[in-house]
C-alpha positions, 0 to 999 in steps of 0.5 A: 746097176743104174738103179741101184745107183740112183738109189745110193745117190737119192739117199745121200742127198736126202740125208744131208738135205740138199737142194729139194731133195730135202723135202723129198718124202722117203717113202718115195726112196723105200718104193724105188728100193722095192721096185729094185728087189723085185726087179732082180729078184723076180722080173729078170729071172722071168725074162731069162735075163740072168741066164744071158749074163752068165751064158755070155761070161761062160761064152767069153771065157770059152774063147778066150781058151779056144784063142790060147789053144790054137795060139800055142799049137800054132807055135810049136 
């Protein structure tokens, strides 16, 4: 997420010129947004990285159901 951020930031500034990213060349912008792409398109599948976020959801959802669970047996 912070890359995609420093990408909408760099290309605000660079669009209303100001500072010295005015003179900053776009071409350096494109490569950041390609360097994006295949970082989450490619490198992350490769490293498991978006299984982990997904196992992590499903994991905290399924306690979340095991918590609520024992709760209300506890109560009646």
């Amino acid at each position: 997420m912070p890359l995609i951020l420093s990408i909408v930031v760099l290309c605000g500034l660079r669009f209303f010129g100001v500072w010295r990213f005015a003179d900053l060349s776009w071409w350096y912008i494109v490569a950041l947004m390609v360097f994006a792409f295949v970082w989450f398109e490619f490198i992350e599948k490769a490293l498991g990285l978006d299984k982990k976020k997904e196992h992590n959801v499903l994991h905290h959802h399924r306690a979340t159901r095991v918590k609520q669970a024992f709760s209300k047996r506890r109560k009646s």
